[in-house]
C-alpha positions as CSV (number, residue, x, y, z in Angstrom):
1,X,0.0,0.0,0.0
2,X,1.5,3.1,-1.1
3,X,1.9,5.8,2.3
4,X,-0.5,8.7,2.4
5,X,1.0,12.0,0.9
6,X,2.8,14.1,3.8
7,X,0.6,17.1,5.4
8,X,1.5,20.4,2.9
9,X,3.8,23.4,3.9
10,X,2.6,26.9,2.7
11,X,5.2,30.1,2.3
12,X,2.7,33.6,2.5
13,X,4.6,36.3,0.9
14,X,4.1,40.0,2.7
15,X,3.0,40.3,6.6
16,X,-0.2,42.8,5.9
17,X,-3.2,42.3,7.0
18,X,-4.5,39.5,4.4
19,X,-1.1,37.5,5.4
20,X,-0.9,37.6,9.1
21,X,-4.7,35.9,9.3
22,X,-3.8,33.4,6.6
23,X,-0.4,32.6,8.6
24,X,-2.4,32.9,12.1
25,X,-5.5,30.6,10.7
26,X,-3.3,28.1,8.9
27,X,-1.4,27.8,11.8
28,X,-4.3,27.0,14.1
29,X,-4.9,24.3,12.1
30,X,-1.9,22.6,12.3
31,X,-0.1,23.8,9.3
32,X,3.7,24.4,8.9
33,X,3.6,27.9,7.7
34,X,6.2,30.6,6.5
35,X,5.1,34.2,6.6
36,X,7.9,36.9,5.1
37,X,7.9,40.2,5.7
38,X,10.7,42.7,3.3
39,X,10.2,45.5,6.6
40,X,11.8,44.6,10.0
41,X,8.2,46.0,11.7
42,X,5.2,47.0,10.8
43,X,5.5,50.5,12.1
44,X,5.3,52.1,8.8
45,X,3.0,55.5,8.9
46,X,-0.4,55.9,6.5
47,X,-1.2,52.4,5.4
48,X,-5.2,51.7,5.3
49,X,-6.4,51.4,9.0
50,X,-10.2,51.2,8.9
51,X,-11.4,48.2,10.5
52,X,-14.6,47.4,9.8
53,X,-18.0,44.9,11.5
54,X,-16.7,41.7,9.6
55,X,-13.3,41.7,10.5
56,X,-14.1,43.3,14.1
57,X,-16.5,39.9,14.6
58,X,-13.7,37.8,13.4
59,X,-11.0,39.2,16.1
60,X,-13.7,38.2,18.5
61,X,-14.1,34.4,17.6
62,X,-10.6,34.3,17.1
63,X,-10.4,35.5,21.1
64,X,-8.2,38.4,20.4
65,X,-11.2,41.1,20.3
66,X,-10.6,42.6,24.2
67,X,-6.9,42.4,23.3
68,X,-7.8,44.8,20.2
69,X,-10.3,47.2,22.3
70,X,-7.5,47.7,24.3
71,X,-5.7,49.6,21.4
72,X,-6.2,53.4,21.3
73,X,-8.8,53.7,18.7
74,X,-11.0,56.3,16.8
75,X,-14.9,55.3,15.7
76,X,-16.9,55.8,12.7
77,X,-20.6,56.0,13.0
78,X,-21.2,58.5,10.2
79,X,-19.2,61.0,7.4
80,X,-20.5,64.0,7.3
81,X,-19.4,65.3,4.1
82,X,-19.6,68.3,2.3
83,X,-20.8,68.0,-1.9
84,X,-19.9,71.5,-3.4
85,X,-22.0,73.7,-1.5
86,X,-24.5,70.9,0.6
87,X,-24.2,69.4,3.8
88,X,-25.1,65.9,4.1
89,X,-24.3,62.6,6.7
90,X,-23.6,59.3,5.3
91,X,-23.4,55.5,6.6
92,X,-25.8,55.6,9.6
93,X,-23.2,52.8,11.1
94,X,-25.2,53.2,14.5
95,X,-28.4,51.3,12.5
96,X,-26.7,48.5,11.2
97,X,-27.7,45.1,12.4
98,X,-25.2,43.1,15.0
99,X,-23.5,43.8,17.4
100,X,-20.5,46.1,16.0
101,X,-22.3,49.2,14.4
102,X,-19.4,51.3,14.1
103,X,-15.9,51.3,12.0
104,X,-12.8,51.5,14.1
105,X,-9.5,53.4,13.1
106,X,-6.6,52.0,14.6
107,X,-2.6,52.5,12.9
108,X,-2.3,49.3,11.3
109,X,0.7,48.2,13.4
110,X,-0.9,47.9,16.4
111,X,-3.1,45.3,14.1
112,X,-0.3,43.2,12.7
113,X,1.6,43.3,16.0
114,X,-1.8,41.6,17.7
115,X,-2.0,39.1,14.9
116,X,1.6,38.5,14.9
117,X,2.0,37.7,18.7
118,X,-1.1,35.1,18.3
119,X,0.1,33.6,15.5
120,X,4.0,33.5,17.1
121,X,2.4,31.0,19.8
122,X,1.6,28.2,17.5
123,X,4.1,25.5,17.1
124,X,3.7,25.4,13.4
125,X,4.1,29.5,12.3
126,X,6.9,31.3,11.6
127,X,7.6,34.6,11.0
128,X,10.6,35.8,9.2
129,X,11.0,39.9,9.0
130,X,13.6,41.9,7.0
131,X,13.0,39.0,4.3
132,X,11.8,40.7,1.0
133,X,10.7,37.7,-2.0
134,X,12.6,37.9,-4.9
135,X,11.1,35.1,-7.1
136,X,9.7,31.6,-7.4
137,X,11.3,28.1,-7.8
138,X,9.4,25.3,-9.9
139,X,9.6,22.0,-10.4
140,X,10.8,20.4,-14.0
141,X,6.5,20.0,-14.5
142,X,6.4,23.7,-14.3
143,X,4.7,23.8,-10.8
144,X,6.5,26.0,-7.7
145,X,7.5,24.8,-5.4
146,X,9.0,27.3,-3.1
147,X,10.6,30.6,-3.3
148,X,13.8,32.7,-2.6
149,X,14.4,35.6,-0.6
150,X,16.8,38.3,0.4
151,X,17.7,39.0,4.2
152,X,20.9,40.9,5.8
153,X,22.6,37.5,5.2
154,X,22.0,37.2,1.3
155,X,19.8,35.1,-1.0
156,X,18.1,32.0,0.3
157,X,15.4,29.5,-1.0
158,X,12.5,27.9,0.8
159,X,11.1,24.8,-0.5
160,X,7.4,24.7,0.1
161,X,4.0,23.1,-1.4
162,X,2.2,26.4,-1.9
163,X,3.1,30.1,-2.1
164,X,0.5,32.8,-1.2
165,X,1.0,36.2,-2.4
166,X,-0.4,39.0,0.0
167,X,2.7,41.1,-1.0
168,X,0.2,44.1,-2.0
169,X,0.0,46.3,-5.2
170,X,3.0,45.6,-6.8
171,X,3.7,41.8,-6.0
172,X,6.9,40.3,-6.4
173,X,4.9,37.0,-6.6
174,X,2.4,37.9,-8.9
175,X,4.9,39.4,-11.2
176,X,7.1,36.2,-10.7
177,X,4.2,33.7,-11.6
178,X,3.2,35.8,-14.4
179,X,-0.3,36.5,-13.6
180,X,-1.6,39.3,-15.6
181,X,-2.5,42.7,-13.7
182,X,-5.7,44.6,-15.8
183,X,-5.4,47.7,-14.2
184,X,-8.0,49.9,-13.8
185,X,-8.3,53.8,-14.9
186,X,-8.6,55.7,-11.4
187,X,-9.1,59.7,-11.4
188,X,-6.6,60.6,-8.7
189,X,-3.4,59.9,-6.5
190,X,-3.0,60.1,-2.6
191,X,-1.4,63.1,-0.5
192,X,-1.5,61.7,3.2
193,X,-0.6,63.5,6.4
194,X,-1.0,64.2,10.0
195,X,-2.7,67.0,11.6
196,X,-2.5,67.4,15.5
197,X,-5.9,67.2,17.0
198,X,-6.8,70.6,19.2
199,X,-8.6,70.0,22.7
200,X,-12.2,71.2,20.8
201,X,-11.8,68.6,17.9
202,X,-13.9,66.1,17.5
203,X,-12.3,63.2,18.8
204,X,-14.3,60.6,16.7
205,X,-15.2,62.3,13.4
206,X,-14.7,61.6,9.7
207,X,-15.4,64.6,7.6
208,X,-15.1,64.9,3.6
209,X,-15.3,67.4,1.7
210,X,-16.0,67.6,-2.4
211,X,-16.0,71.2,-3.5
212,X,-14.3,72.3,-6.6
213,X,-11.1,71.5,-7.4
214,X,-10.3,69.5,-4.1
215,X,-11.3,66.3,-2.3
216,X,-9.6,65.7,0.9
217,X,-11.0,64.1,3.7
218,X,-9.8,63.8,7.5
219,X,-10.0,61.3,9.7
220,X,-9.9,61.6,13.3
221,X,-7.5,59.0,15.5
222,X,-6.5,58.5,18.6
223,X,-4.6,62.4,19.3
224,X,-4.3,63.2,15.6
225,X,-6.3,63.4,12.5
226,X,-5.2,61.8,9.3
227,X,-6.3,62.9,6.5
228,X,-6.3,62.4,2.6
229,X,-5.9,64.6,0.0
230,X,-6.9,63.5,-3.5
231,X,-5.4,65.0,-6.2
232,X,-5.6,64.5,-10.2
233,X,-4.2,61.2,-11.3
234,X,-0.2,62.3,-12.6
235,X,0.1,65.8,-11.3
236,X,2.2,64.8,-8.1
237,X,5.4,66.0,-10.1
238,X,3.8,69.6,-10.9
239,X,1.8,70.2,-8.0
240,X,5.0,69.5,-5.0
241,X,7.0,72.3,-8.0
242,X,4.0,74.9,-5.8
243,X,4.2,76.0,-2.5
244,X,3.4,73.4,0.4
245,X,1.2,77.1,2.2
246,X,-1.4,76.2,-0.8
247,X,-2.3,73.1,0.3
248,X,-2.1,74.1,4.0
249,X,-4.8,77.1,3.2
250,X,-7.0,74.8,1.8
251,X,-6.9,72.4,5.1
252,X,-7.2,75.7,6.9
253,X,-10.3,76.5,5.1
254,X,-12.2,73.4,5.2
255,X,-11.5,72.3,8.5
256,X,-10.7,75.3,10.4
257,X,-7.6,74.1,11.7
258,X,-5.0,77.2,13.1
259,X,-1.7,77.4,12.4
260,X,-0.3,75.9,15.3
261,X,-2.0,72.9,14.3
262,X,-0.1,73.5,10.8
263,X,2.7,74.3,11.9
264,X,4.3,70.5,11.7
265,X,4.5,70.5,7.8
266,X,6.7,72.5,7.2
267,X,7.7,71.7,3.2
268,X,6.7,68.8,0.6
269,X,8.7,66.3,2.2
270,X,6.0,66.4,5.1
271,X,3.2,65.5,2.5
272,X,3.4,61.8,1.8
273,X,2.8,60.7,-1.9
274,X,0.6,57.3,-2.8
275,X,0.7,56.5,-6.2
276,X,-3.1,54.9,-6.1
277,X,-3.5,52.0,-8.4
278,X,-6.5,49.7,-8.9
279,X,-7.4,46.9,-10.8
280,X,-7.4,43.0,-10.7
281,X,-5.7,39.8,-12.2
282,X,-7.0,37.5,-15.0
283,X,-6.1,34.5,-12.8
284,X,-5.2,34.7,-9.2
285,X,-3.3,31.4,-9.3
286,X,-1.4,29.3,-11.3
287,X,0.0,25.4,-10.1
288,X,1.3,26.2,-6.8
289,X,0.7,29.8,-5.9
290,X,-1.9,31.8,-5.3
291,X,-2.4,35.9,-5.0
292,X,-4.9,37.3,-2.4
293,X,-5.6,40.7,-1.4
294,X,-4.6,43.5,-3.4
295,X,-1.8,41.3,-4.6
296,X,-4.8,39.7,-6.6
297,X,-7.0,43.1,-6.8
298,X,-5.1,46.4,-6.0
299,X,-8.1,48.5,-4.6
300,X,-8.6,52.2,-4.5
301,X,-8.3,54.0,-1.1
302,X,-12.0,54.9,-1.6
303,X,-14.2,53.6,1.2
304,X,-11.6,52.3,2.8
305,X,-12.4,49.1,2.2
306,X,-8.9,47.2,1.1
307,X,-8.0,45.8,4.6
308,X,-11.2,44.0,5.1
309,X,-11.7,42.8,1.4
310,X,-8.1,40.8,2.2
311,X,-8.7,39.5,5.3
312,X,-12.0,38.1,4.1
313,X,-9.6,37.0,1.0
314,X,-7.5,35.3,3.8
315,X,-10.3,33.6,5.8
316,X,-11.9,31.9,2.6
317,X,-8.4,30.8,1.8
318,X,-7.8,29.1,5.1
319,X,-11.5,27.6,5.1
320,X,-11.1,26.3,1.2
321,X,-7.3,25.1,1.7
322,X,-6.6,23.5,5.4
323,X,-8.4,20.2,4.2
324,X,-6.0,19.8,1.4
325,X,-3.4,21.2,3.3
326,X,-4.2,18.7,5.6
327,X,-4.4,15.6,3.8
328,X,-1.4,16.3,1.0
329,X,-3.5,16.6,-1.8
330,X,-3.4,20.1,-2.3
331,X,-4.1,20.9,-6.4
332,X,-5.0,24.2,-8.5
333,X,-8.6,22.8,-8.5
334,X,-8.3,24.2,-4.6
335,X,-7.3,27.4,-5.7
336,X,-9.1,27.5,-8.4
337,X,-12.5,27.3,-5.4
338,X,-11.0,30.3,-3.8
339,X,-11.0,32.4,-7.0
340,X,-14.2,31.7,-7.7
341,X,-15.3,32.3,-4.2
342,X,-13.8,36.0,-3.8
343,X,-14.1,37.4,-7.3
344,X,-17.3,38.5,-6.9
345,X,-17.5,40.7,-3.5
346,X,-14.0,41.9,-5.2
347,X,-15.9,42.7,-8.5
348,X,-18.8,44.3,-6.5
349,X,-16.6,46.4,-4.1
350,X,-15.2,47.7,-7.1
351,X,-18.3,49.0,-9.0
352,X,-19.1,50.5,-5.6
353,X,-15.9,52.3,-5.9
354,X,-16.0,53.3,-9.3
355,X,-19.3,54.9,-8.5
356,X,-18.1,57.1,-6.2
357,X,-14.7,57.8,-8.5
358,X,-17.6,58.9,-11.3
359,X,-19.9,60.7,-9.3
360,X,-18.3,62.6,-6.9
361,X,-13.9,62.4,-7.2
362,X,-14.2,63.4,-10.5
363,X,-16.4,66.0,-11.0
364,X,-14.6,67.6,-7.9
365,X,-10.9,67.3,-9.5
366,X,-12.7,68.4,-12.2
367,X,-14.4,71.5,-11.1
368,X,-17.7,70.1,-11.9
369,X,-19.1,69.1,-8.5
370,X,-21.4,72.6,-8.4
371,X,-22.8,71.8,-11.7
372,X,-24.3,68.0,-10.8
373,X,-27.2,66.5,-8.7
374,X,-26.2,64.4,-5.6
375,X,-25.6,61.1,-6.9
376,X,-28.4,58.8,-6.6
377,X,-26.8,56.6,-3.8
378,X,-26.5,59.7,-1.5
379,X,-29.8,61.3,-2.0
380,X,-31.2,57.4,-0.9
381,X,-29.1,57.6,2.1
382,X,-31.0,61.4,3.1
383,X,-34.3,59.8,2.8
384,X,-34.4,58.4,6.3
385,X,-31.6,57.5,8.7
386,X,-33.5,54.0,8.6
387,X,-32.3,53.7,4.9
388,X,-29.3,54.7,5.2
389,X,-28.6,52.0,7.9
390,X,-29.8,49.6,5.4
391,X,-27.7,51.1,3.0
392,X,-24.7,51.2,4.8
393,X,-24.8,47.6,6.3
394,X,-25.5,46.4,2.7
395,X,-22.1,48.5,1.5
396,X,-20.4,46.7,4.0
397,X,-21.5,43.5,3.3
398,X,-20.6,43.6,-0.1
399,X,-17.1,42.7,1.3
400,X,-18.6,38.8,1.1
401,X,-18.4,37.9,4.8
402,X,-16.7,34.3,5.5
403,X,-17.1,32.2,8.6
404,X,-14.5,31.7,10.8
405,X,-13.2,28.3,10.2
406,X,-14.4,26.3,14.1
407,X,-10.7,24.8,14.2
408,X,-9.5,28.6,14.4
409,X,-12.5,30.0,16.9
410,X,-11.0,30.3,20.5
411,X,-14.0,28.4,22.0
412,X,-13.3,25.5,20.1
413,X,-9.5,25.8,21.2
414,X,-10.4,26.5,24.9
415,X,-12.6,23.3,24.7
């Protein structure tokens, strides 16, 4: 009788959100798992940090949820936002069904580092930081079977049964495996900064504003507000060649911040620059790797919604994968389920996002905002804070909320 295939190994590829669940689930379910991580920390300023009800429900079963409350934390019930010259409120979070009715803003470090620490107490994980993937390894069938990677010691290789790329918007591994990117045509960049919160600031609000010419919103956190200002897609270059006091007068303007609270950015090198990309791949796997995340589906910072699209990416891989994983007979068939499974919340999230990008980024960059009705999806959110809780949990369900996997839930573990 011939012996049963050997349990499978998995290397994950980048240590954001998407790959620290996958390592922590796959872990918890007995697999030997690799996750790499080119940084030596996470503490790395302005990536996404909106956590919204599906992931905040999965930190819970995964009993890590009083750890995270613990972390200094803003909340989200509502935007108020401000379309060329009207006022309106958005998201009625506070109406949503369940028990989390509410986004929470945390830095993103203080995340990963929770994850991490969980994950670094099963026997099977390992986490390897300062480790940046330069490529894949195959077999003579064409299959991979592993990958190599730089550290402060030089190149190494790591033979494993599956790679997962969650090595963000310009993966090494989905370059490496060849998976086409078909990017999609997005109407602005990023500026990010910080802006000291004052003693009368609002210590929970999100406030946007899309008047002529600008879009920038702000953020409020836990003694700071972060904030985002959208400019034309390409003008980075020309617009840094202006003066940084501009841009400062228009934050003054819309938010009424003073000049002491200005007075930290001090010249373009203050102003962070995100080159925003969005799109998705043809195939998100190919015999022996597989991209999740925005590795698979670069999002738009719009909505926010990137960090919670991967880690429900993550938690459908774990679910589809650990039985395979388990039993040795891991095959693209399995990967194949996972594409399948995630390509449509990804597809819908993404109309949702090009809605806004046509309706209201545009016409703002454009100068045009003044000039249009509200779009449809605002003026159904005005008709009754009832609808727009409706609304609002729909938008966030759009995400395509996965079950935690009962091997992974802390309950089960405990018992």
């Amino acid at each position: 009788m011939a012996p049963a295939p050997a349990p499978a190994s998995v290397a994950v590829a980048g240590g954001g959100p998407a790959g620290m669940v996958l390592g922590l689930l796959l872990a918890r379910a007995g697999v030997e798992v690799t996750v790499l991580e080119k940084y030596p920390d996470f503490l790395r300023d302005f990536r996404g940090d909106t956590v919204h009800p599906p992931t905040l429900r999965l930190l819970d079963d995964l009993g890590l949820g009083d750890a995270f409350r613990r972390i200094p934390a803003g909340r989200m019930t509502s935007m108020r936002m401000r379309i060329g010259r009207r006022d309106v409120t958005m998201g009625d979070l506070g109406r949503m069904p369940g028990r989390y009715r509410h986004l929470a803003m945390v830095p993103q470090w203080d995340l990963l580092s929770l994850l991490a620490a969980a994950a670094q107490a099963e026997p099977t994980f390992t986490l390897r930081l300062s480790s940046e993937v330069t490529g894949l390894t195959r077999d003579p069938a064409g299959t991979v079977d592993g990958l190599t990677y730089r550290d402060a010691e030089g190149e190494h290789h790591l033979a494993t049964d599956l790679v997962v790329g969650c090595d963000g918007r310009r993966s090494a591994v989905r370059d490496a495996a060849g998976l086409e990117l078909v990017e999609s045509d997005l109407p602005m960049d990023v500026w990010w900064l910080r802006v000291p919160m004052a003693p009368e600031d609002e210590a929970d609000a999100v406030v946007a504003r899309f008047v002529d010419g600008h879009v920038v919103v702000s953020m409020a956190r836990h003694d700071y507000h972060q904030v985002a200002y959208l400019l034309a897609k390409g003008t980075d270059a020309e617009r840094r060649r202006g003066d940084v006091g501009d841009l400062l007068r228009v934050l003054a303007h819309e938010f009424g911040w003073t000049e002491d609270q200005l007075a930290d950015i001090r010249s373009w090198d203050d102003v962070r620059f995100l080159d925003a990309r969005a799109g998705m791949v043809r195939r998100w796997r190919a015999p022996g790797v597989l991209c999740i995340g925005d590795a698979a589906h670069p999002m738009s910072p719009v909505m926010g919604v990137g960090i919670n699209l991967a880690v429900q990416d993550a938690v459908a891989t774990a679910r589809l994968l650990v039985p395979p994983l388990r039993s040795g007979t891991l095959g693209e068939q399995d990967l194949a389920r996972v594409e399948r499974r995630r390509r449509r919340p990804t597809r819908i999230t993404r109309a949702m996002q090009d809605n806004e990008h046509e309706h209201l980024v545009r016409p703002a960059l454009e100068g045009r905002i003044d000039d249009r009705p509200l779009p449809a999806f605002v003026r159904a959110m005005q008709i009754s804070p009832r609808l727009s809780g409706i609304l609002t949990w729909l938008q966030m369900s759009a995400v395509g909320h996965e079950p935690t996997p009962s091997w992974a839930r802390a309950a089960s573990r405990a018992g």
